[in-house]
C-alpha positions in Angstrom: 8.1 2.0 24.7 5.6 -1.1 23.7 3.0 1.3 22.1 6.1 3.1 20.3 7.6 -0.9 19.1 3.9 -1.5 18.0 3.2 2.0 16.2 6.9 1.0 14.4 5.4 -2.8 13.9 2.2 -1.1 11.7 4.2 1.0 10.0 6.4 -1.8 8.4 2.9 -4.4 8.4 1.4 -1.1 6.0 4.9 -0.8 3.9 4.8 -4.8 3.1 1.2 -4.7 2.2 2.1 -1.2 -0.1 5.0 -3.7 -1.5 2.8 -6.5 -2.0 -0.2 -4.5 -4.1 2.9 -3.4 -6.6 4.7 -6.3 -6.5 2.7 -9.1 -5.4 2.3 -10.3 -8.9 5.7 -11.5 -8.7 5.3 -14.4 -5.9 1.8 -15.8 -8.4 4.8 -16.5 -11.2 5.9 -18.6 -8.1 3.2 -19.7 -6.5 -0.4 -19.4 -8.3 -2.6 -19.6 -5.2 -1.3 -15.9 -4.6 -3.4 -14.1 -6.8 -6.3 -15.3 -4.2 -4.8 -12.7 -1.7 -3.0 -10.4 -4.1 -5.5 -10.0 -6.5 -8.2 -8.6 -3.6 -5.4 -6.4 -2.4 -4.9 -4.8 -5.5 -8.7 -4.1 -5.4 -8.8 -2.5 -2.0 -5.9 -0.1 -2.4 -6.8 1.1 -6.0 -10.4 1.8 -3.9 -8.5 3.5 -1.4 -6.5 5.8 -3.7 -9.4 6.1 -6.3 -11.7 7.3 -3.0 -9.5 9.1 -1.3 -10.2 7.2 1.7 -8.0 6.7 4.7 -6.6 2.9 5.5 -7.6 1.8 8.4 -3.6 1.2 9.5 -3.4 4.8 9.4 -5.9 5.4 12.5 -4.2 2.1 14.3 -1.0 3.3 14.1 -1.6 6.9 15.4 -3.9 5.8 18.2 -0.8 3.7 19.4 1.7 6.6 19.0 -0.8 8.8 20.7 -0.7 6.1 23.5 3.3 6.1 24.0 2.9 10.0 24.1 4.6 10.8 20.9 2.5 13.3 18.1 0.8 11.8 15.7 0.4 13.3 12.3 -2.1 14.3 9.9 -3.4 12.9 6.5 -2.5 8.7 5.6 0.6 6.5 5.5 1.6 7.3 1.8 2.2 10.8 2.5 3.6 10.5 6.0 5.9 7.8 4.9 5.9 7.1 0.5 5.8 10.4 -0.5 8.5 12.2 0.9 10.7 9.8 -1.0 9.0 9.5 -3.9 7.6 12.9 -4.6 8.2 16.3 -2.9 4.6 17.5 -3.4 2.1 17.4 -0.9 -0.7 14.3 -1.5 -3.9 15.4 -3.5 -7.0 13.7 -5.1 -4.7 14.2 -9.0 -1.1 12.5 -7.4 -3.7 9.5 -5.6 -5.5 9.0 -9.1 -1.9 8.3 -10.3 -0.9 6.4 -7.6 -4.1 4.3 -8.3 -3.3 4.1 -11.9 0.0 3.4 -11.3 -0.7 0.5 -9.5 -3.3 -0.7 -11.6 -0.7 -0.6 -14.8 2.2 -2.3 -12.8 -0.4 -5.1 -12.3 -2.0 -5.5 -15.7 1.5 -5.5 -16.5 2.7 -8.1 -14.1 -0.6 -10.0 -14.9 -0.3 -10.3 -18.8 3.2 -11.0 -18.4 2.2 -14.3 -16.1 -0.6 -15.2 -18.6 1.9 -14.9 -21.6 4.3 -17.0 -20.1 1.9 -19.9 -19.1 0.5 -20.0 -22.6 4.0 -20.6 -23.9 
């Protein structure tokens, strides 16, 4: 049961993190000091997506599944868990470039947005 609780605990730690590299931006209008943690987490998932490398949640959280005896799954948390929502496609290296993108726009967005406002 605890390695089940703490497989569900990395799963909602890797969600916030996915919510905080798209929306992050948001909490800088608030509070400027944020960029210093949003702006490096932007950097790290674009890498991820753009590389097509795995996070290193991923592993954490099927090691502890695979612990409390339940099966694991294969390939990374935004198609186990994003994707089915979001897209009915399976993940490849053209939907992660988007994601990437994606993210990168949303942010560039958010970003301009902030520095507009403060030079009002």
């Amino acid at each position: 049961m605890f390695y089940r609780l703490a497989a569900d605990a990395v799963v909602l730690l890797h969600l916030g993190f996915v919510i905080f590299v798209i929306a992050g931006a948001l909490l800088v209008f608030r509070w400027r000091w944020m960029a210093l943690l949003h702006l490096p987490a932007v950097v790290w998932a674009v890498l991820l997506e753009f590389r097509g490398w795995l996070c290193p949640l991923t592993p954490l959280e099927l090691k502890l599944r695979a612990a409390g005896g339940q099966a694991g799954y294969s390939g990374g948390f935004v198609e186990q868990y994003i994707l089915p929502v979001l897209y009915p496609a399976e993940l490849d290296s053209n939907l992660q470039i988007a994601l990437g993108s994606f993210v990168i726009m949303i942010n560039i967005a958010l970003y301009g947005w902030l520095l507009w406002r403060l030079k009002k």
